[in-house]
C-alpha positions in Angstrom: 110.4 80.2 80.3 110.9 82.0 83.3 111.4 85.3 83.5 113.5 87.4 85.8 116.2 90.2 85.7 119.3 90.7 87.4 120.1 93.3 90.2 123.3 94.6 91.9 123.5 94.6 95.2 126.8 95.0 97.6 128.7 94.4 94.4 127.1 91.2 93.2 124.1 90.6 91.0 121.5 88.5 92.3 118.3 87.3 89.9 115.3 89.0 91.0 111.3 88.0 90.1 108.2 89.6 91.1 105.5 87.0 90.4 103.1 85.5 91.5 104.8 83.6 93.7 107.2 86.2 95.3 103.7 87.5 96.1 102.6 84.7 97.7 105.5 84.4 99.9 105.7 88.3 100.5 101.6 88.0 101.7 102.7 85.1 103.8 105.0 86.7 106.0 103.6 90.2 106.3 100.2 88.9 106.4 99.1 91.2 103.7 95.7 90.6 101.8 95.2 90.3 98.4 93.7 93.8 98.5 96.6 95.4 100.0 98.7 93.9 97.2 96.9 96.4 94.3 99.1 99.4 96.3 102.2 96.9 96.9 105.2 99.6 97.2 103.5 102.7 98.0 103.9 103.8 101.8 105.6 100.7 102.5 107.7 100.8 105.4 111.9 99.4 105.4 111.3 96.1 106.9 108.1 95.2 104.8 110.5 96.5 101.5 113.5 94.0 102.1 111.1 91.5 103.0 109.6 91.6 99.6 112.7 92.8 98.0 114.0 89.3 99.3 110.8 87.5 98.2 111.7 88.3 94.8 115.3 87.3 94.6 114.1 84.0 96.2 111.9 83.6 93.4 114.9 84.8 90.9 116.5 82.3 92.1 114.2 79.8 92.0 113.3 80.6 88.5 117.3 80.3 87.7 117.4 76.7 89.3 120.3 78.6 91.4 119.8 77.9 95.0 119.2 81.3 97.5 122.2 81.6 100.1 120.9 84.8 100.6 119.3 85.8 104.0 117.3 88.9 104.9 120.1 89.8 107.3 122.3 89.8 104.5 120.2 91.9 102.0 119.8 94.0 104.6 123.2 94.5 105.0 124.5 94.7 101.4 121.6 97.6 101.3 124.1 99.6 103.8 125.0 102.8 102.5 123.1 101.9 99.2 119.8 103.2 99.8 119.4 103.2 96.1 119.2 99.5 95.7 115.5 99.6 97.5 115.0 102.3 94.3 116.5 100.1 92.0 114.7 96.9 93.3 111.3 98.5 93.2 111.5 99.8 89.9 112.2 95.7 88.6 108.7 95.8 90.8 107.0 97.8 88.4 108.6 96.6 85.5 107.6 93.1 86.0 104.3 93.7 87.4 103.0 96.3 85.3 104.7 95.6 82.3 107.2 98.6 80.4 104.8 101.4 81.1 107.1 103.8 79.9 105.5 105.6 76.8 107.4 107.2 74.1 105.9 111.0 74.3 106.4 113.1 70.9 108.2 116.4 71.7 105.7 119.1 72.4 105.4 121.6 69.6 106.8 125.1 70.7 103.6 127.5 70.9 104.0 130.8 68.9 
């Protein structure tokens, strides 16, 4: 079963997957190496971000057998005024390539 989530963008919610294959197709048209893909999302700059942001709702949409109308023109302009959605997209990034690391922390005694 494939997995993917769904994201709102301009209104509309478009299927989103970070695999292996949004990878692939994110490496091949940035040119990134497979070493540069361990810090994927930190320092990135806005054009390589919607490029992978648009890698993965390919691959969303692949894994949805829904076909991708979308282009990156597009994303980028749904993005307008929603600066957000790059926030939003990248934390579906983590998510599905790191798995839930959000860990339940017990509340801190009080110190007397």
């Amino acid at each position: 079963m494939e997995k993917y989530t769904f994201v709102e963008l301009g209104g509309k919610k478009y299927p989103i997957k970070f695999g292996f294959n949004a990878l692939r197709k994110y490496s091949m048209k940035t040119g990134t190496t497979l070493a540069q893909l361990n810090n994927i999302g930190s320092d990135m700059g806005l054009n390589d971000a919607i490029v992978l942001i648009h890698c993965g709702i390919e691959d969303g949409h692949r894994a949805a057998k829904q076909e991708c109308k979308l282009t990156i023109d597009d994303l980028a302009d749904k993005m307008d005024g929603d600066m957000e959605s790059i926030t939003r997209c990248m934390e579906v990034l983590g998510e599905q390539m790191g798995g839930k690391s959000e860990k339940k922390q017990k509340p801190k005694k009080a110190r007397r």
